[in-house]
Wavefront OBJ file of the C-alpha trace (Angstrom):
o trace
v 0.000 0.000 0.000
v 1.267 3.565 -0.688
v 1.910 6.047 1.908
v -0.972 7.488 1.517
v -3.891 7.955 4.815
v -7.012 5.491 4.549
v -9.987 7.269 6.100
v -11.852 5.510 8.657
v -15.732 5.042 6.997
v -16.769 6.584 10.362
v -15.476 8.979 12.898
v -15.501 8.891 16.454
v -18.512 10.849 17.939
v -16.308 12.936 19.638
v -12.767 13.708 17.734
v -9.688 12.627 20.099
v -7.868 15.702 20.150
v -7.831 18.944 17.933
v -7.101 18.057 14.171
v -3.065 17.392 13.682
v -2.536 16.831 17.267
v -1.375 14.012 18.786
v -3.930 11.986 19.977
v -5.474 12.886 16.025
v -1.899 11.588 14.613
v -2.498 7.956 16.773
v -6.299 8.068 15.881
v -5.052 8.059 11.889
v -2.295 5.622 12.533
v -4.125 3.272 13.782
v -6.688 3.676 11.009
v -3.826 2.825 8.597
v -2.850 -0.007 10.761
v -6.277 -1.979 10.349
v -6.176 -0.742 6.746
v -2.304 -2.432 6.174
v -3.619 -5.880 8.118
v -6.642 -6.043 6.312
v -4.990 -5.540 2.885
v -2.301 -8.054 3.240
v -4.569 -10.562 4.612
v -7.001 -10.311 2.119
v -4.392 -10.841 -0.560
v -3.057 -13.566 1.323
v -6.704 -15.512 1.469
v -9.218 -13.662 0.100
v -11.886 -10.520 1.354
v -14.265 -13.543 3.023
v -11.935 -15.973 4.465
v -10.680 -13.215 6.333
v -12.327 -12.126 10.194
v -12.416 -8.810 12.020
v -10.721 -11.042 14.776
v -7.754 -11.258 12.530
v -7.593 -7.985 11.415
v -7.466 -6.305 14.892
v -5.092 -8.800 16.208
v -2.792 -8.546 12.893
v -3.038 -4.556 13.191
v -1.869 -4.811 17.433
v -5.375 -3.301 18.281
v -8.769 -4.518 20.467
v -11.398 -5.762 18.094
v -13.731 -3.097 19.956
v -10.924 -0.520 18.307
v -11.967 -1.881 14.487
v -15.560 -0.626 15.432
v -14.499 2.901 16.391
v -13.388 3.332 12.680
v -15.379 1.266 10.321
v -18.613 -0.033 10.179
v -17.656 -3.494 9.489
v -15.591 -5.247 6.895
v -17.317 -4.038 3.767
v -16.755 -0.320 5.008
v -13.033 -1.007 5.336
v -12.716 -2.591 2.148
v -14.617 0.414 0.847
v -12.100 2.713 2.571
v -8.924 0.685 0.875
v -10.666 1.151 -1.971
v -12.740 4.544 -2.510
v -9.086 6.692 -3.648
v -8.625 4.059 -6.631
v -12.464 4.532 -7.704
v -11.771 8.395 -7.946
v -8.908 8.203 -9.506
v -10.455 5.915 -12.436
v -13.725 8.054 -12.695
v -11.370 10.582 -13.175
v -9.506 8.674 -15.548
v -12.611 7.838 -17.772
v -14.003 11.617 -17.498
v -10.650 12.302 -19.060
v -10.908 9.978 -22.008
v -14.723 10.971 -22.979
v -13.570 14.356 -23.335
v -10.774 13.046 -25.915
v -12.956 10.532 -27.537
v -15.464 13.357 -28.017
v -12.937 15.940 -29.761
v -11.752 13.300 -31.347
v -15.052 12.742 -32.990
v -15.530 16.007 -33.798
v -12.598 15.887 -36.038
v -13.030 12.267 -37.727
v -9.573 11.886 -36.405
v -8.838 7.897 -35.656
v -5.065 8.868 -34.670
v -6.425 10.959 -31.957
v -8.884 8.149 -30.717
v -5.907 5.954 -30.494
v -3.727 8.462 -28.464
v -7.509 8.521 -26.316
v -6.959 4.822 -25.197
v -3.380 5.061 -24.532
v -3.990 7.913 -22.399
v -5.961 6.009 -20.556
v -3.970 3.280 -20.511
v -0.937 5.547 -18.982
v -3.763 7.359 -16.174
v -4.755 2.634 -15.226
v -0.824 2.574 -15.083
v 0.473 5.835 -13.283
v -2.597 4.444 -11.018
v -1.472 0.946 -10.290
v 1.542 2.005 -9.848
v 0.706 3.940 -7.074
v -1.730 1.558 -5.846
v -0.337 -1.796 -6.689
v -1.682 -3.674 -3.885
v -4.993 -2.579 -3.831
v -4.780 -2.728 -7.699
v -3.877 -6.658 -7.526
v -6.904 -6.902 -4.460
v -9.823 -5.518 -6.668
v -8.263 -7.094 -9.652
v -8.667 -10.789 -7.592
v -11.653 -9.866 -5.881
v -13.594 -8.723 -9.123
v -14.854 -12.023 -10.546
v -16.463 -12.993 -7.242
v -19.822 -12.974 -5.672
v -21.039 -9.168 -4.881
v -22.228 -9.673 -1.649
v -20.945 -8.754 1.726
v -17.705 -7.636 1.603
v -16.937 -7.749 -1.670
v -19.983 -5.260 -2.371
v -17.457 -2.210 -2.465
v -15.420 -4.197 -5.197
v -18.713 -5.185 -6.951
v -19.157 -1.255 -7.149
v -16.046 -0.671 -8.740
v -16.433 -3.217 -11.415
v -19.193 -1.807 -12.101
v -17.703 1.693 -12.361
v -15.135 -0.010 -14.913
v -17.620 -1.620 -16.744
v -20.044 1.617 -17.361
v -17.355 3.634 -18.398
v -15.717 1.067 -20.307
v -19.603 0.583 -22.237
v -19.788 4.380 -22.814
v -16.497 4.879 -24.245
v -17.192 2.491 -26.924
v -20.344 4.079 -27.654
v -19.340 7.312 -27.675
v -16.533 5.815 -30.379
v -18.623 3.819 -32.355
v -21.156 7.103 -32.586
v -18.292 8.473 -34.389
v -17.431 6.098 -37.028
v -13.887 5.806 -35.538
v -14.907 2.058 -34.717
v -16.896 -0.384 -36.442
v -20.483 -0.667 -35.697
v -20.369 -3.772 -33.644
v -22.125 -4.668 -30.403
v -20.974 -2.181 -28.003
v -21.565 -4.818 -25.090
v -19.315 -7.438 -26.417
v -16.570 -4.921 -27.573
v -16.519 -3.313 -24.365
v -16.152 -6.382 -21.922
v -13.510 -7.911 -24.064
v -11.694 -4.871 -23.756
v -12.166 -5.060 -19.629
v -11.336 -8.570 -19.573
v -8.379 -8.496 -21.844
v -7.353 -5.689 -19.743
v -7.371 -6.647 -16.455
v -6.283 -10.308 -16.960
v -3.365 -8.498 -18.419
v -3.091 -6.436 -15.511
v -3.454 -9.329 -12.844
v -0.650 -11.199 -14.498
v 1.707 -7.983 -15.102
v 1.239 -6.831 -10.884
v 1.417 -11.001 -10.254
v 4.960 -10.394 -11.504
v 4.991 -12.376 -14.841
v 7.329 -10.897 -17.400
v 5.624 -8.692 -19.826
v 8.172 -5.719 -19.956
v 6.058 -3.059 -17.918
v 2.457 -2.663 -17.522
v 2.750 0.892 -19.800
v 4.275 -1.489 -22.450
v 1.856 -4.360 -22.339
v -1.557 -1.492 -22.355
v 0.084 -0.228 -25.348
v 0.261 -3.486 -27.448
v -3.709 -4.091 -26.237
v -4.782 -1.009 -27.483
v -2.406 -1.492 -30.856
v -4.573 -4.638 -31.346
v -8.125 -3.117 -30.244
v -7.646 -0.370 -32.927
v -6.398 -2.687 -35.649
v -9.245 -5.311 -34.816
v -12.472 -3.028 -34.519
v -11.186 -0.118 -36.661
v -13.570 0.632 -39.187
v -11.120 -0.494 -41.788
v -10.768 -3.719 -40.860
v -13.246 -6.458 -42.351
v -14.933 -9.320 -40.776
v -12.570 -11.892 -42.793
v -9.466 -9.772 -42.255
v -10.167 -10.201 -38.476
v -10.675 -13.610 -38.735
v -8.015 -14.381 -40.989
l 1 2 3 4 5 6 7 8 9 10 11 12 13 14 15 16 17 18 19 20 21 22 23 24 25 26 27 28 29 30 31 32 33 34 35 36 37 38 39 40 41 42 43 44 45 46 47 48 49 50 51 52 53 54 55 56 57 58 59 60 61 62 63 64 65 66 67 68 69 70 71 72 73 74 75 76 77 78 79 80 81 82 83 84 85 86 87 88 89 90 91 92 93 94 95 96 97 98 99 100 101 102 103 104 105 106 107 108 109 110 111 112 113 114 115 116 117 118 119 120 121 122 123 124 125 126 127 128 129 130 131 132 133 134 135 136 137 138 139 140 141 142 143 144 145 146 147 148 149 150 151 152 153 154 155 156 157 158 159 160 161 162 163 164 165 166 167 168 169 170 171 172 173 174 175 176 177 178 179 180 181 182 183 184 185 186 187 188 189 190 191 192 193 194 195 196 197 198 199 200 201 202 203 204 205 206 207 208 209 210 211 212 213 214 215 216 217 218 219 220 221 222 223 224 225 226 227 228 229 230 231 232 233
């Protein structure tokens, strides 16, 4: 986990200590302590094999002291995960505004240059974030209840975005008029199964690299110059 703070998904009813104090400092500490257990246990076995039990006592704290700062285990898995969300919404707000002047000029160059700027924001991303990166990227293809509700969310963040981008590209004749909703999951599958094995540590050169050849292949593949045989040739 980076150095950044995890917020607690609730706050004390009374705040211990004036904001930056001391007794603040050790309130946010130990927030990132739960936050650091939790993460590397739930890498190590999974969001529901893991128990507040073994959070607390991996993070050095009372299991009353998990309940001062989260909800329950969903709420800290939302925490670990709610900067990575913004970041991508970001991310995809980005790329509709490129993908939209890009239309506006007929200009399939520029929708390329789109996707690999999105590409670098998933990287520059993961590569700040490259454990919880690998957690929602394991987590994703499981069931969307309990705990794994806050990762549910963000797949379906991914998946949305992913949908409209390829709408909003197809609109403009810079990719071929194919079913949006197949286009657009392939792309989110290839993506992060490329991902997953890239943080896993298998040896694709860097994850910057590896986006680029996937989004070499998307454009050559549903480009509106390429036929159905050529694809399947």
């Amino acid at each position: 986990m980076s150095s950044r703070r995890v917020l607690p998904g609730k706050s004390p009813t009374s705040r211990p200590g004036p904001e930056g104090g001391r007794r603040d400092a050790n309130r946010r500490a130990r927030t990132d302590d739960l936050a650091r257990a939790a993460l590397s246990l739930f890498l190590e076995r999974g969001i529901e094999a893991v128990s507040i039990d073994e959070i607390a006592s991996a993070a050095g704290v009372a299991k009353g002291s998990f309940y001062t700062y989260f909800h329950d285990k969903a709420d800290l898995v939302q925490a670990l995960l709610e900067p990575v969300a913004s970041s991508l919404r970001g991310a995809f707000s980005r790329c509709a505004e490129r993908l939209e002047a890009a239309n506006a000029r007929n200009d399939r160059d520029a929708l390329a240059m789109s996707y690999l700027a999105l590409a670098v924001d998933i990287r520059d991303l993961f590569e700040a974030e490259p454990l919880v990166a690998r957690l929602y990227l394991q987590e994703c293809r499981g069931p969307a209840n309990g705990a794994r509700a806050p990762v549910a969310s963000v797949a379906e963040l991914i998946r949305g975005a992913a949908l409209r981008l390829t709408e909003v590209a197809r609109a403009g004749g810079l990719l071929r008029d194919l079913d949006t909703r197949v286009t657009a999951a392939a792309m989110v599958g290839a993506s992060e199964h490329l991902c997953m094995r890239v943080l896993s540590g298998e040896d694709f050169g860097d994850l910057s690299n590896a986006m680029t050849v996937l989004v070499t292949l998307v454009m050559e593949g549903l480009g509106p110059r390429a036929s159905t045989r050529e694809v399947g040739a």
